[in-house]
C-alpha positions in Angstrom: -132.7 -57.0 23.6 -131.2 -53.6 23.4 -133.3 -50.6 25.2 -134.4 -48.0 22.9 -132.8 -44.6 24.7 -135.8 -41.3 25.3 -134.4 -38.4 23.2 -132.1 -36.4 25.2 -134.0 -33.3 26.5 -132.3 -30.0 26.0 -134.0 -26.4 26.0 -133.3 -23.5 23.8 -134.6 -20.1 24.5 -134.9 -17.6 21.6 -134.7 -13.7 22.1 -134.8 -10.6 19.8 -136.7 -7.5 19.2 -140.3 -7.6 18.0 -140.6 -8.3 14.6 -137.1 -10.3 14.4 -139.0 -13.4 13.3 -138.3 -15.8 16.7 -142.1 -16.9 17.0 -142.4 -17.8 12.8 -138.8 -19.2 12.6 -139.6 -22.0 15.7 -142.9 -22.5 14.0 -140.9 -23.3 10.6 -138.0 -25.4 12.4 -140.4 -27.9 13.2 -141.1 -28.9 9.7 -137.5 -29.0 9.1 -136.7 -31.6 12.0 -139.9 -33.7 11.9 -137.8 -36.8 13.2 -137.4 -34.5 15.9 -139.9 -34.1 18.9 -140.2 -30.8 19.3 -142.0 -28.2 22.0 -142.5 -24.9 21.2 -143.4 -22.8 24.3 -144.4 -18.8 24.6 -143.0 -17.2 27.6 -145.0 -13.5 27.2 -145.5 -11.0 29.2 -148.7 -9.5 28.2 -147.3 -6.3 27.2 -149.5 -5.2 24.2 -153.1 -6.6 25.6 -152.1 -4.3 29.0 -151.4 -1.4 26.7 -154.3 -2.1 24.8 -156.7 -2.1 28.0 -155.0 0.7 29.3 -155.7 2.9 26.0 -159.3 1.1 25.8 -160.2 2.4 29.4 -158.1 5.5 29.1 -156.3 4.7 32.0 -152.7 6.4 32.4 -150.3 3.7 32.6 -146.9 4.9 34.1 -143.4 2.7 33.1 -143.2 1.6 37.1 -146.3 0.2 37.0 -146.5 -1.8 33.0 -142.8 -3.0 34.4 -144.6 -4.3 37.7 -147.5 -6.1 35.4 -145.6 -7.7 32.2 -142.9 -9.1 35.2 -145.8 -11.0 37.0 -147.2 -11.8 33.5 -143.9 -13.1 32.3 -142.6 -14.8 35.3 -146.0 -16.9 35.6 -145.1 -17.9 32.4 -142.0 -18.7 32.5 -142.0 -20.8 35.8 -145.2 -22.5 34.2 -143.4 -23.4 31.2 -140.4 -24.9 32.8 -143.0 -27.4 34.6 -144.2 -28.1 30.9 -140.7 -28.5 29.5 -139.5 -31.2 32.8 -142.4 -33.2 31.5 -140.7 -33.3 27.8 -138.5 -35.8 26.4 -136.8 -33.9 23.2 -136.1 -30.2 22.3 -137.7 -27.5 24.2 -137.9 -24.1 22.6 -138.9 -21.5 24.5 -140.0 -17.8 22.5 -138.9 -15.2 24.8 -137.5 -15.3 28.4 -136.9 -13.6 31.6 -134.0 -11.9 29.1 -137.1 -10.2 27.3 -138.0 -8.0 30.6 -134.6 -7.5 31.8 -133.8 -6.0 27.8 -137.5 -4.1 28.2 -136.0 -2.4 32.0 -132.8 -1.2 30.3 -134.4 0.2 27.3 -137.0 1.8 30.0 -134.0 3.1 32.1 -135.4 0.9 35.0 -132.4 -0.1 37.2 -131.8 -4.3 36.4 -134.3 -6.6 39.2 -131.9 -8.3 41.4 -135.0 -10.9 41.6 -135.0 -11.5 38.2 -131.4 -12.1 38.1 -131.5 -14.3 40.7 -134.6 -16.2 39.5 -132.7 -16.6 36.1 -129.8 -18.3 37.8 -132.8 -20.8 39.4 -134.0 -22.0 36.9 -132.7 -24.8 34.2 -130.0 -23.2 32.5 -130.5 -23.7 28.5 -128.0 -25.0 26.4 -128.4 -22.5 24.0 -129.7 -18.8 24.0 -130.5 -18.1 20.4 -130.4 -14.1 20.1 -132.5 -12.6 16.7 -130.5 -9.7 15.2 -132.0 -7.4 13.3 -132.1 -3.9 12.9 -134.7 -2.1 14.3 -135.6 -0.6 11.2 -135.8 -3.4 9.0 -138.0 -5.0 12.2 -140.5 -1.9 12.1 -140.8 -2.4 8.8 -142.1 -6.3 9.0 -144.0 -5.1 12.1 -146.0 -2.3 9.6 -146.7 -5.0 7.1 -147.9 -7.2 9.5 -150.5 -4.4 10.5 -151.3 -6.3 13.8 -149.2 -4.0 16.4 -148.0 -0.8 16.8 -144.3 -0.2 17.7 -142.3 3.2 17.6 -138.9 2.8 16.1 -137.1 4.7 18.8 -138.3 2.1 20.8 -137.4 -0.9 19.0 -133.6 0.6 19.1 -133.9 1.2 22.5 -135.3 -2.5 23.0 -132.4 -3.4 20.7 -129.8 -1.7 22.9 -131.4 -3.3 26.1 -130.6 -6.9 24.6 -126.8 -5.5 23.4 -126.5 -4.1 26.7 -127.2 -7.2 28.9 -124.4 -8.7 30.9 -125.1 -12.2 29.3 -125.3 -11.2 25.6 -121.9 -12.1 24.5 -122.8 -16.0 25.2 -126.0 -15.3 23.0 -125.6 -17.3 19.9 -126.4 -14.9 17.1 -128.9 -15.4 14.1 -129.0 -13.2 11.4 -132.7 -12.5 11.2 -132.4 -9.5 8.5 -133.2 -12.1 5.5 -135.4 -13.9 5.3 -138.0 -16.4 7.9 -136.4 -19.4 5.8 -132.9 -18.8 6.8 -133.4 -18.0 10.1 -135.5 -21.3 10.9 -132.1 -22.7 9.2 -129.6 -21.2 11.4 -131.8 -22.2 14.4 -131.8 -25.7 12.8 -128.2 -25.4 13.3 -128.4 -24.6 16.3 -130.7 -27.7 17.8 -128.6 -29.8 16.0 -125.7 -28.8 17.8 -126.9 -28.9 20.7 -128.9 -32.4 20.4 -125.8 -33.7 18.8 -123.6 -32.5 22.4 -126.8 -33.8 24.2 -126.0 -37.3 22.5 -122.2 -37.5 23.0 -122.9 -36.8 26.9 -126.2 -39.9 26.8 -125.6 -43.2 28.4 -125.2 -45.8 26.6 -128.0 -48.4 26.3 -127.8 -51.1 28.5 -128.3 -54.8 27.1 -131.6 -56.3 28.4 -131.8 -60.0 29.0 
């Protein structure tokens, strides 16, 4: 009797600028693979519901400080969702990374955390890093439409820059997200499939049971 192998686990982290479409595209991929076991993880870092409390209670927040609170917020979530994705047998996407604040500290002009670096090295090393390009104009705009945030444009470029300027951004793979939610989730279908396909190639193969 021939062993039935456990999909091959492999983790794909995706990263892009608010309103580049990463959370709706991984939402959409799973109905495109749904042979495929799937896990769909947020790795946040709480930055609009601390701005949101701050302007609620009228509270100053300075740029040292928000860094110091989305990190915490983020790491938390990240190390927690690692834990989650070790327990997974199949394709692991994770929305947003350890990337996300290192991007946010450049675009802030806060010098890069030497902790964060390190802690990114730590941790399983995904075998792909999907990046969402879009401009941050055409991001705004979805953003506006959505009516659920509010982002400032400079900001968004600035964000946009803090990804582009990254030392690890020329092993991104890219995604056009400046179409539409349906091609992206198709290019990122590309994307697991190349990677579960290498995942496959490198498998055992089944032993033979008696």
């Amino acid at each position: 009797m021939t062993h039935r192998a456990k999909p091959e686990q492999a983790l794909i982290v995706l990263l892009g600028i608010d309103g580049a479409g990463k959370s709706t595209a991984a939402k959409e991929v799973e109905k495109l693979l749904p042979d495929t076991p799937i896990l769909v993880l947020g790795n946040y870092s709480g930055r609009k519901s601390i701005l949101a409390l701050a302007q609620r209670f009228n509270v100053p927040l300075p740029v040292h400080l928000a860094d110091v609170l989305e990190t915490t917020v983020r790491v938390f979530n990240v190390l927690l969702n690692h834990l989650r994705a070790a327990r997974f047998d199949g394709v692991v996407i994770m929305d947003r990374h350890l990337y996300c604040q290192l991007a946010l500290r450049k675009a802030r002009g806060i010098r890069r955390s030497r902790a964060l670096s390190t802690l990114l090295r730590l941790l399983p090393q995904a075998q792909a890093v999907a990046y969402f390009d879009i401009t941050a104009e055409q991001a705004h705009e979805r953003i506006m439409l959505r009516g659920e945030d509010q982002e400032n444009l400079g900001d968004l470029e600035k964000f946009r820059m803090g990804y582009t300027g990254l030392p690890w951004y020329p092993g991104f793979i890219p995604v056009d997200a400046g179409t539409s939610i349906q091609s992206s989730a198709g290019q990122l279908k590309q994307v697991i499939a190349g990677v579960t396909a290498q995942a496959e190639a490198l498998a055992p193969v089944p032993t033979q049971g008696q």
